[in-house]
Backbone as a printed PyTorch tensor [residue, N CA C, xyz], in Angstrom:
tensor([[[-46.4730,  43.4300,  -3.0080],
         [-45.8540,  43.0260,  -4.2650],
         [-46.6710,  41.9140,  -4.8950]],

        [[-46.6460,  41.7840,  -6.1760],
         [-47.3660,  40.8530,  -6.6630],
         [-47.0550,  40.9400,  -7.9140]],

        [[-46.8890,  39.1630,  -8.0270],
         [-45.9940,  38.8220,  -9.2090],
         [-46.7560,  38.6930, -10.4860]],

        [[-46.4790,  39.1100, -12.0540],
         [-47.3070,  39.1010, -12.4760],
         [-46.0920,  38.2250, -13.8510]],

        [[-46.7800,  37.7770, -15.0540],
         [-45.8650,  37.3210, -16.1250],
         [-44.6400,  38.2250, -16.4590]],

        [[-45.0740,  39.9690, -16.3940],
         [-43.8940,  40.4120, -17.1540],
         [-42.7890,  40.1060, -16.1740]],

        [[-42.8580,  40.0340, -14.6910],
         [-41.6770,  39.2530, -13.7750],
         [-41.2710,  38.5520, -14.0770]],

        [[-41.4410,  37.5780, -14.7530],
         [-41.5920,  36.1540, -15.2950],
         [-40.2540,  36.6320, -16.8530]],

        [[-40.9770,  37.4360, -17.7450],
         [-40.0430,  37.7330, -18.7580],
         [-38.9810,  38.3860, -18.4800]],

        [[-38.9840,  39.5760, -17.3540],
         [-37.8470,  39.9080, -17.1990],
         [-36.4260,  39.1260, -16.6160]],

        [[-37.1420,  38.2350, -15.8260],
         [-36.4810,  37.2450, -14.9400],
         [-35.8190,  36.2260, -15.8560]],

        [[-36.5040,  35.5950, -16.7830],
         [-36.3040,  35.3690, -17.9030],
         [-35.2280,  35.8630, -19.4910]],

        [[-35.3610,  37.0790, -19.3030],
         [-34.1530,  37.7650, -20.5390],
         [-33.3880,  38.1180, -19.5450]],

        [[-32.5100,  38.4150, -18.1710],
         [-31.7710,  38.2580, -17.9900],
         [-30.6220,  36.7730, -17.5540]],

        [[-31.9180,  35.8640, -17.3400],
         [-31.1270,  34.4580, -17.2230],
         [-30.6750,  34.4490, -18.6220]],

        [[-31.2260,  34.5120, -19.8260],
         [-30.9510,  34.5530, -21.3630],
         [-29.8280,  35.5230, -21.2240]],

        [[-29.7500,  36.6490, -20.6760],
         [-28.2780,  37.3140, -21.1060],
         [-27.0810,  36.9940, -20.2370]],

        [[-27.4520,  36.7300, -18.7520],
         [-26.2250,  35.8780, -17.9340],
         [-25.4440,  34.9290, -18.4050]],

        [[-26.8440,  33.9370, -19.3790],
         [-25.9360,  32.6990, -20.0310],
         [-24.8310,  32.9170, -20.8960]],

        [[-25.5160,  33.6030, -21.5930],
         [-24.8870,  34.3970, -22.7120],
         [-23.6690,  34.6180, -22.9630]],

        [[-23.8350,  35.6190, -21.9530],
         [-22.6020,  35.9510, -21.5680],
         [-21.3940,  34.9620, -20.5540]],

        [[-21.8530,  34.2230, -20.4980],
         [-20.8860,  32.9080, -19.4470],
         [-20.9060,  31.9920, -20.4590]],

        [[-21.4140,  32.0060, -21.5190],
         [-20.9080,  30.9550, -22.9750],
         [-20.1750,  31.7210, -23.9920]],

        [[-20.2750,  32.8300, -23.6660],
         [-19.2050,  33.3880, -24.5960],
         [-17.8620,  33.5820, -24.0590]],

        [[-17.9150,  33.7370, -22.6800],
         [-16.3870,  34.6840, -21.5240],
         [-15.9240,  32.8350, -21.5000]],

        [[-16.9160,  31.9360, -21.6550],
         [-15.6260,  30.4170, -21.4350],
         [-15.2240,  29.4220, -22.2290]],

        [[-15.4140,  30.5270, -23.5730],
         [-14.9470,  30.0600, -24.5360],
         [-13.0200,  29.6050, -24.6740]],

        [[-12.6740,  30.2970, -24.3630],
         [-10.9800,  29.9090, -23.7410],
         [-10.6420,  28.1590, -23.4380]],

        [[-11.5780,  27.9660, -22.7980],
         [-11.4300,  26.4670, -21.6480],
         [-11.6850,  25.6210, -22.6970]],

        [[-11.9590,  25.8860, -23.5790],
         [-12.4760,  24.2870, -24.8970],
         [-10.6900,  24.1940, -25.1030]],

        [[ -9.5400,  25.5480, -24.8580],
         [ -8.1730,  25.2170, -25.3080],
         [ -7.2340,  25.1340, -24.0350]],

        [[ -7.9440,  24.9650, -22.8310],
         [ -7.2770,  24.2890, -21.5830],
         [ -7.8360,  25.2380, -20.4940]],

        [[ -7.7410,  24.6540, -19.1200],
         [ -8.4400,  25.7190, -18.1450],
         [ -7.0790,  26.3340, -17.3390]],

        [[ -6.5650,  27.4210, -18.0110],
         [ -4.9510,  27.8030, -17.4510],
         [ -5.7170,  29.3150, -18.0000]],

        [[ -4.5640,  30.0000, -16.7200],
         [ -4.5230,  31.7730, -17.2790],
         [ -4.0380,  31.8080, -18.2900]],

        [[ -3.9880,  32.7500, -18.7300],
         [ -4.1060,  33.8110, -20.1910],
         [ -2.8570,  34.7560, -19.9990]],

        [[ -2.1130,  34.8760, -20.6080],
         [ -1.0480,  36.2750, -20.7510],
         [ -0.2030,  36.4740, -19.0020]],

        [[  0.4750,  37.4450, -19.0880],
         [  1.4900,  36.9830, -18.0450],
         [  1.0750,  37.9510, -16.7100]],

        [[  0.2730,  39.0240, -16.7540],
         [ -0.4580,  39.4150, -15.9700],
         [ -1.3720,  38.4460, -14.4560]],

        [[ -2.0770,  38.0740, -15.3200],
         [ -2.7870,  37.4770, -14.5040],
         [ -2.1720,  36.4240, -13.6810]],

        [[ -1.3860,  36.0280, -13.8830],
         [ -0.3480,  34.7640, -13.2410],
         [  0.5670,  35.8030, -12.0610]],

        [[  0.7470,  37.1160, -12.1810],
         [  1.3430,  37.9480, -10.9150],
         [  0.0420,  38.2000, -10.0900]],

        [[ -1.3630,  38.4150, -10.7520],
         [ -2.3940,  38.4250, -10.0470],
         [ -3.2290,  37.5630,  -9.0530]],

        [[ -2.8610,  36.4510,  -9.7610],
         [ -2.5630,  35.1640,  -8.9080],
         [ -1.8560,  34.5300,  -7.9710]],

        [[ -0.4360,  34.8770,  -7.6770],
         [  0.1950,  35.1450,  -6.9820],
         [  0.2360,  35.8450,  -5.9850]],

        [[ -0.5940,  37.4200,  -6.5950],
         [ -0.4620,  37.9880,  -5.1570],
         [ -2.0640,  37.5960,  -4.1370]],

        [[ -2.9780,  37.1870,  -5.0320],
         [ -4.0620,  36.7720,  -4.2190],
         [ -3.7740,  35.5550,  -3.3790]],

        [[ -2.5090,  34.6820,  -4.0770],
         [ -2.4370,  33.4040,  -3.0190],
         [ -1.7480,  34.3220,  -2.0120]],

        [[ -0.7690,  35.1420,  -2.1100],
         [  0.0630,  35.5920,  -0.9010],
         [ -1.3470,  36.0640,   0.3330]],

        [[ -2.0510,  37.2730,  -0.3400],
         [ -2.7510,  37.3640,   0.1790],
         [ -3.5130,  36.4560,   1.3820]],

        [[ -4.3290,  35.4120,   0.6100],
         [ -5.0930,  34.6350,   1.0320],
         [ -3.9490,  33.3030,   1.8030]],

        [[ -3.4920,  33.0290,   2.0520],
         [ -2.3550,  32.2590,   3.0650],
         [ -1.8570,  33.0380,   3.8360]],

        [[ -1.2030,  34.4850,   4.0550],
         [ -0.8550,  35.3680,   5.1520],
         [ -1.8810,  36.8260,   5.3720]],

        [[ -2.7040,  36.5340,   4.8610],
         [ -3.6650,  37.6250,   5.6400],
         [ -3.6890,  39.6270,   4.8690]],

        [[ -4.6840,  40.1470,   4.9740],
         [ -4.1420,  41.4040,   4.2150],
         [ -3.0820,  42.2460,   5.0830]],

        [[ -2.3470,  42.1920,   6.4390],
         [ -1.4220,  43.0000,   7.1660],
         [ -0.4290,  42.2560,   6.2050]],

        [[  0.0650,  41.2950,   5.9630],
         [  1.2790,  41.0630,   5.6410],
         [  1.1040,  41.6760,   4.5390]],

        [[  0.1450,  40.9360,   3.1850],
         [  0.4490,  41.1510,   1.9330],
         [  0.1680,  42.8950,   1.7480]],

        [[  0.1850,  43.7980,   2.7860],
         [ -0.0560,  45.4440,   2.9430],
         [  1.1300,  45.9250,   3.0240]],

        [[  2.0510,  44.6330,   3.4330],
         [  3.8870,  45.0730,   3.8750],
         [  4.3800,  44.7250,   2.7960]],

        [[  3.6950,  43.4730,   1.7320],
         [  4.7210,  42.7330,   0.9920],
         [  5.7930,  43.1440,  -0.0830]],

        [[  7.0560,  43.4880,  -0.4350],
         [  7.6960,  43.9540,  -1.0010],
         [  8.6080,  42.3880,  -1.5290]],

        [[  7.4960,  41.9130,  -2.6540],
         [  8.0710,  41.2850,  -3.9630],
         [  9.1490,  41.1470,  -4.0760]],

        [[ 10.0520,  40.2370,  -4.0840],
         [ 11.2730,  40.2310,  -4.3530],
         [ 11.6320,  39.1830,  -5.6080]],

        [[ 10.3500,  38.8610,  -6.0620],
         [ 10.4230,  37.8900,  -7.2560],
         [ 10.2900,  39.1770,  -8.9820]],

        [[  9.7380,  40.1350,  -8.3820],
         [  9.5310,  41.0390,  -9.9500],
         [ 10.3440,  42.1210,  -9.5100]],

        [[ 11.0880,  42.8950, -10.3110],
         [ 11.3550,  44.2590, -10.4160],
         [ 12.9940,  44.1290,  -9.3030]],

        [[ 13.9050,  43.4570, -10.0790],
         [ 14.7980,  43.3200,  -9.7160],
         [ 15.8820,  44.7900,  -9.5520]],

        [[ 16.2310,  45.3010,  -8.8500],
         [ 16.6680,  44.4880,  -7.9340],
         [ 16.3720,  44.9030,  -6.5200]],

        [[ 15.5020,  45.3250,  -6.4570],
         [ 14.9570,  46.0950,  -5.4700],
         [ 13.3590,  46.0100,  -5.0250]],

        [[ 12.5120,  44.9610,  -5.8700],
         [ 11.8680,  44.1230,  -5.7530],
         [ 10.0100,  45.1320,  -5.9950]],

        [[  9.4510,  44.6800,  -5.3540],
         [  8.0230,  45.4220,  -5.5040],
         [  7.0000,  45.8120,  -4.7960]],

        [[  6.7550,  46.8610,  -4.2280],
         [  5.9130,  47.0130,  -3.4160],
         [  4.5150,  46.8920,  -4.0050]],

        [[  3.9450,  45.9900,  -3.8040],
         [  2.7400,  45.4260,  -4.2880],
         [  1.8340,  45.8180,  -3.6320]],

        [[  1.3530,  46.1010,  -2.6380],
         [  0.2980,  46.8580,  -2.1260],
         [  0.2890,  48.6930,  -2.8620]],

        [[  1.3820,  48.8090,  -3.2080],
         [  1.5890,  50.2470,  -4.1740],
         [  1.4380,  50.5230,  -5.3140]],

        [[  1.2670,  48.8080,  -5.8760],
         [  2.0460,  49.2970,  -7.3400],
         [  0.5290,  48.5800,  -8.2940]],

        [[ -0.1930,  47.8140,  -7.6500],
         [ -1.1670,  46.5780,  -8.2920],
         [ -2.3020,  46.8610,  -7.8190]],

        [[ -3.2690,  46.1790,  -8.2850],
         [ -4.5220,  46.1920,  -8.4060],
         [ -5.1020,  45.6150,  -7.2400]],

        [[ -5.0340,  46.1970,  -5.7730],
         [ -5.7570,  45.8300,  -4.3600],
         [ -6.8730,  45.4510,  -4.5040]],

        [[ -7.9790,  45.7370,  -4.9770],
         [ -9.1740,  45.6310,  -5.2900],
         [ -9.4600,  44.2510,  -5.7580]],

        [[ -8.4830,  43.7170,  -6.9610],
         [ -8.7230,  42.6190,  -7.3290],
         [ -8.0610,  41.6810,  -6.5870]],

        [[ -7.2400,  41.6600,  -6.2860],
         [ -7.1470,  40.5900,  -5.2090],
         [ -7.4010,  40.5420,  -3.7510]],

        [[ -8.2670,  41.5230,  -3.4010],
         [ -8.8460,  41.6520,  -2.1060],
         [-10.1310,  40.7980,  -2.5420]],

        [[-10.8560,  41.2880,  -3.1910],
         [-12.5510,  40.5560,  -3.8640],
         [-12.5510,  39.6420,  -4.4600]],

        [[-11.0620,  38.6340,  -5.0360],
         [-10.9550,  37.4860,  -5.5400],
         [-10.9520,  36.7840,  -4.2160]],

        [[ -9.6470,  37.3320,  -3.2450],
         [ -9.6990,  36.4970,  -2.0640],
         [-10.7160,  36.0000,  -1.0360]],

        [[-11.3540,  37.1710,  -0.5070],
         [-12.8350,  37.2020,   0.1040],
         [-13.8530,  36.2240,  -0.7400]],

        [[-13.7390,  35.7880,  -1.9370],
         [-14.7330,  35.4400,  -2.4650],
         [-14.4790,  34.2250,  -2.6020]],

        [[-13.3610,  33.7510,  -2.6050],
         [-12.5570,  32.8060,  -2.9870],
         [-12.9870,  31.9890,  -1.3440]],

        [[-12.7970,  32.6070,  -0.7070],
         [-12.4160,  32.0460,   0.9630],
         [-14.2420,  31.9440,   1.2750]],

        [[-15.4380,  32.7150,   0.7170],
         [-16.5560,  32.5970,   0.4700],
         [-16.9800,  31.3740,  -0.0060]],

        [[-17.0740,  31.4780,  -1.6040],
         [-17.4780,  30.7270,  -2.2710],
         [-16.5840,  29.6950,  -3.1220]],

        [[-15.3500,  29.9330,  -2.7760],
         [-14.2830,  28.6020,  -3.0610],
         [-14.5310,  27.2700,  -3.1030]],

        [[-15.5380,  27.2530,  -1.7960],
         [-15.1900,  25.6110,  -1.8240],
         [-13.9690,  24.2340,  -1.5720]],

        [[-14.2310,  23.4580,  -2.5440],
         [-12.8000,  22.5030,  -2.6480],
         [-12.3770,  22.8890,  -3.4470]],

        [[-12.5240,  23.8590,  -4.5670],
         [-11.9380,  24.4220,  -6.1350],
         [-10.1380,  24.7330,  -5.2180]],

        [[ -9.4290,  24.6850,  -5.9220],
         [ -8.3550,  25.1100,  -5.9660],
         [ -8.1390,  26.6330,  -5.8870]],

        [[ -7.1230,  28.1150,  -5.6220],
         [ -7.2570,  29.1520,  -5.7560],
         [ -6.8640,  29.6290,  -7.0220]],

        [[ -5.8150,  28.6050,  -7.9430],
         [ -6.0990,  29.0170,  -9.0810],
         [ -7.4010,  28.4630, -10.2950]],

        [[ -7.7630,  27.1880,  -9.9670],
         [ -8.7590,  27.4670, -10.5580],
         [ -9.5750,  28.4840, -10.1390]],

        [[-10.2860,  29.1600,  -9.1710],
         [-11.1180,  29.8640,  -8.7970],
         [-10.7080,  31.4070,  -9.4370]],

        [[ -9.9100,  31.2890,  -9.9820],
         [ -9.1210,  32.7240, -10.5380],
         [ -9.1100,  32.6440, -11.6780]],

        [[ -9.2830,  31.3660, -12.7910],
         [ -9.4970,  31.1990, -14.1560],
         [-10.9130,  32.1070, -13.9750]],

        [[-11.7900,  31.3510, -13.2160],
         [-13.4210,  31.1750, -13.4180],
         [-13.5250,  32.5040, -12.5960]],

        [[-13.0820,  33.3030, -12.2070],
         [-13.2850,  34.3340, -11.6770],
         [-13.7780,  35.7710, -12.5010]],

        [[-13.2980,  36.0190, -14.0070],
         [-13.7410,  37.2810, -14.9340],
         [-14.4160,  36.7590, -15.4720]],

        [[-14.8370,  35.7260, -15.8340],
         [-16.4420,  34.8220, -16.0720],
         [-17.2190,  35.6370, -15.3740]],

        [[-16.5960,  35.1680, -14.4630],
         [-18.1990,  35.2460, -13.2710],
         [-18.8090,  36.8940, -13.1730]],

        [[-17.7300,  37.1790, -13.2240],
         [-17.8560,  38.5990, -12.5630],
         [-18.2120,  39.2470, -13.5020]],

        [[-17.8620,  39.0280, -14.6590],
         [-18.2230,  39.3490, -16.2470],
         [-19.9340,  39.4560, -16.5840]],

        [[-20.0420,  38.3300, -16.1940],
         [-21.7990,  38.1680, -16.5230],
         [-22.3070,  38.6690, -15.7630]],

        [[-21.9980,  38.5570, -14.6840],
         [-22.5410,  39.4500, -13.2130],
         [-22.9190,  40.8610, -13.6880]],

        [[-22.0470,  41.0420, -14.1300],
         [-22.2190,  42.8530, -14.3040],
         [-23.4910,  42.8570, -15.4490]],

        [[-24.1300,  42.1140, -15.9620],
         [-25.0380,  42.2140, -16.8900],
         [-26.5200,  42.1200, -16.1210]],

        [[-26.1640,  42.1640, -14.9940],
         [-27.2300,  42.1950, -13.9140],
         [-27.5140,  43.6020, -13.3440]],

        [[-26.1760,  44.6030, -13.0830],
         [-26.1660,  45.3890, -12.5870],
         [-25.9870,  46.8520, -13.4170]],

        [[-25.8630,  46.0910, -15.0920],
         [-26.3090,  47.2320, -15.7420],
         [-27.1820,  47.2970, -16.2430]],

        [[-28.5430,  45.9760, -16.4780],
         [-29.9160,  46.1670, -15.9930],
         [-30.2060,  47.1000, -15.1900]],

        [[-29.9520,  47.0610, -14.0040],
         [-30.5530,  47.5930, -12.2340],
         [-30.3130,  49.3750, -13.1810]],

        [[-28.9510,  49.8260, -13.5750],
         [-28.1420,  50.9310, -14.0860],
         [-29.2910,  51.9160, -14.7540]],

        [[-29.1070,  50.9360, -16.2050],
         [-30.0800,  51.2780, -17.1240],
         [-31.3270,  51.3840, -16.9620]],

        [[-32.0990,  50.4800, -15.8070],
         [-33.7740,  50.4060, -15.8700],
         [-34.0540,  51.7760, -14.7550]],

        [[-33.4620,  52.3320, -14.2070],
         [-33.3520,  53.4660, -13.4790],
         [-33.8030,  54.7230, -14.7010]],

        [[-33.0650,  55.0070, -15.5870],
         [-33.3120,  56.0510, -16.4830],
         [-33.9650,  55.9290, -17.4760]],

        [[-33.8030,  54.2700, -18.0660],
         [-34.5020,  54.1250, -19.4800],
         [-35.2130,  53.7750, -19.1850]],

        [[-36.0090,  52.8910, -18.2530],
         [-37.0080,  52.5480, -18.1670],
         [-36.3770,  50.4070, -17.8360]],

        [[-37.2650,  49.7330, -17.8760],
         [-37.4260,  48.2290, -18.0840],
         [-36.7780,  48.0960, -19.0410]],

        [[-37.5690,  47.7280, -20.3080],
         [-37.3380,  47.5330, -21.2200],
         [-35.5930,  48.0700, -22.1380]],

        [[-35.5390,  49.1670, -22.0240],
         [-33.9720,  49.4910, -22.1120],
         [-32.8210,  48.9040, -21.6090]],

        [[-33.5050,  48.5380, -20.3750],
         [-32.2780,  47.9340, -18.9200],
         [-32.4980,  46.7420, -19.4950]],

        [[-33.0560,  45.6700, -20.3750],
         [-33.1190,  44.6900, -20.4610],
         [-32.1490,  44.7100, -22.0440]],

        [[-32.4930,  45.6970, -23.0720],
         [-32.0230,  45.7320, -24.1430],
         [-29.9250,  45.5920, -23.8570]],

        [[-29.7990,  47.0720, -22.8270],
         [-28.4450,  47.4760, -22.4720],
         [-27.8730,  46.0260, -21.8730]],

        [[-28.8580,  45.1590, -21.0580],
         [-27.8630,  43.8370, -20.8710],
         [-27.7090,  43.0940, -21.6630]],

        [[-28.7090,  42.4670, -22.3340],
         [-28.3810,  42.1990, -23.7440],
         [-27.1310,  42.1830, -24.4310]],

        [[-26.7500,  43.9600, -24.1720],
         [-26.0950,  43.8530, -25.7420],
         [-24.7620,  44.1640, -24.8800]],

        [[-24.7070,  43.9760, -23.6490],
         [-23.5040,  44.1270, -22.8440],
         [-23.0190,  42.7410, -23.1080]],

        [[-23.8080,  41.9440, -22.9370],
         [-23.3260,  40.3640, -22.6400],
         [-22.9030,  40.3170, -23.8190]],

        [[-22.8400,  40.5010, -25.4080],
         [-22.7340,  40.3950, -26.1420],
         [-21.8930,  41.0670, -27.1400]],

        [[-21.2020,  42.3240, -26.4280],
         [-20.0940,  43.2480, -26.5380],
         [-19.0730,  42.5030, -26.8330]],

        [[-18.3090,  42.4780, -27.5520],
         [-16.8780,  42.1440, -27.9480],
         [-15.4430,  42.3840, -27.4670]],

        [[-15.6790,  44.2110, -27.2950],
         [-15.0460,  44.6190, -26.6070],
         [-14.8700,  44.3560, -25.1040]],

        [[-15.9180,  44.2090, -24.7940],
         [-15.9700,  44.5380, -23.4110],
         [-15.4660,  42.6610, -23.2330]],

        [[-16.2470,  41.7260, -23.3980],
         [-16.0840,  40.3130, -23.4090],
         [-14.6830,  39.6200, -23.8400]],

        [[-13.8810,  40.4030, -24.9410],
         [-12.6460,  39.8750, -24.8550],
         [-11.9200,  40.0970, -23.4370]],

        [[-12.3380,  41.5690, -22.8840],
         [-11.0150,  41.5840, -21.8610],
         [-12.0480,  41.1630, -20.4000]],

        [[-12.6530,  39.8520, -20.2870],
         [-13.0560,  38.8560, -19.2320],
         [-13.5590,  37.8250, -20.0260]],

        [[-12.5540,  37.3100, -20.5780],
         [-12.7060,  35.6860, -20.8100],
         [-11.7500,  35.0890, -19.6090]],

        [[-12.7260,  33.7710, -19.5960],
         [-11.7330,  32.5590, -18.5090],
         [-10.6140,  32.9520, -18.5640]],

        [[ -9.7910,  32.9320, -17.6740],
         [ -8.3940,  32.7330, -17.3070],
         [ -7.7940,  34.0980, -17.5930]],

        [[ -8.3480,  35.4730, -17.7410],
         [ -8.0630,  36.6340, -17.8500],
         [ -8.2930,  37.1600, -16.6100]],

        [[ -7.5750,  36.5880, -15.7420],
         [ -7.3830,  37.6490, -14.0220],
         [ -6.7370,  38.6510, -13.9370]],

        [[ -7.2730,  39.5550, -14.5150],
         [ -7.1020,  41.3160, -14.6720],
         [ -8.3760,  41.7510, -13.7440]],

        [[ -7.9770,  43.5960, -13.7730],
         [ -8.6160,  43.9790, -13.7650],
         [-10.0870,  44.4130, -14.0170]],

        [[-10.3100,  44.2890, -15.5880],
         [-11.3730,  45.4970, -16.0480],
         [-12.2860,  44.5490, -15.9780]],

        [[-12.6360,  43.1450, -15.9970],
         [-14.0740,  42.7680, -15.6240],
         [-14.2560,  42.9140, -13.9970]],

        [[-13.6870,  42.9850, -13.0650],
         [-13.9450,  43.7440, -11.4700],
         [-14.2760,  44.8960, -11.6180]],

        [[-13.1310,  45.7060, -12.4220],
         [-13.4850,  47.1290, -12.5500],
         [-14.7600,  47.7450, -12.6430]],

        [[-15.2030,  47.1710, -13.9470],
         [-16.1110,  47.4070, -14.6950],
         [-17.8900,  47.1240, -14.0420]],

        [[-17.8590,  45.8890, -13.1890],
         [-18.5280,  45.5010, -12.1260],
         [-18.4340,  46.4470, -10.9130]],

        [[-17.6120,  46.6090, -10.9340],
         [-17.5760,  47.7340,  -9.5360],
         [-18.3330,  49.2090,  -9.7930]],

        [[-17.6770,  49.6560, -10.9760],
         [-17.8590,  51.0740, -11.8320],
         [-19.0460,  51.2940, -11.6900]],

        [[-19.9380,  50.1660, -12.3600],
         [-21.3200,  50.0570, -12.4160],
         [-22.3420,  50.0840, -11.1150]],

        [[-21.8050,  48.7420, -10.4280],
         [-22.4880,  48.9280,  -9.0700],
         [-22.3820,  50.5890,  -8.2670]],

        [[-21.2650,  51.3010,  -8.4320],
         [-21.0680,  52.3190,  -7.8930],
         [-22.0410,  53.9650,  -8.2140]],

        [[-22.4450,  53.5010,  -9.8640],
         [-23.0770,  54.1250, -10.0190],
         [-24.2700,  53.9020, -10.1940]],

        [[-24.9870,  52.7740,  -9.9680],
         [-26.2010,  52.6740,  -9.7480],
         [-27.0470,  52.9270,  -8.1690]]])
């Protein structure tokens, strides 16, 4: 292997689109660093259950705080995925952060992330240069960037990260 400048540029326009995209997804936090909509606050919840009793329990857990009166089977009914890969990551790369902060800053992260891996996606078929254009204009999507701003602990920025990795 041997490194030459265009390494240098590519290495380069994706730090330019990572940022990018992590100055646009934390735009939220200039109006407080709290979740977003009422979702993500059950998503949060079940990742703390999770992450304090282990995945056997929270695999049994039947909610008795939502879906009265007979409560919720949450390993049935919710998004496993995301709070399995918040938790693991959380218990990873947590730190001293708190678990809900780490769950604001969590579709950030994972958000821009994916502008890495639809490079890898895109430079497979289009070539370099394409895979660099497609992150670009991923980081810079509207659509896609409203639903993973800070404090939006949903699904579709994991999803969407996953989707991708899966098919590359």
């Amino acid at each position: 292997f041997s490194f030459k400048l265009n390494h240098l540029i590519i290495i380069g326009v994706l730090v330019l689109a990572f940022s990018t995209s992590m100055l646009i997804r934390s735009q939220p936090i200039e109006y407080g660093f709290e979740l977003n909509e009422f979702d993500p606050f059950f998503n949060f919840r079940a990742t703390e259950y999770l992450v304090e009793n282990g995945f056997t329990e929270y695999s049994n857990w039947n909610d008795d705080k939502t879906w009265y009166p007979y409560g919720r089977d949450v390993s049935a009914t919710s998004q496993i995925m995301l709070h399995t890969t918040a938790a693991i990551t959380y218990q990873i790369f947590g730190g001293n952060s708190s678990l809900y902060d780490f769950t604001i800053l969590f579709p950030m992260i994972i958000g821009s992330l994916t502008v890495i891996v639809i490079f890898a996606l895109v430079r497979l078929f289009g070539g370099t240069t394409a895979g660099l254009i497609a992150s670009l204009l991923f980081a810079i999507a509207l659509p896609i960037t409203m639903r993973g701003l800070a404090g939006w602990f949903k699904s579709e920025p994991l999803g969407l990260f996953y989707v991708f990795l899966g098919l590359y």
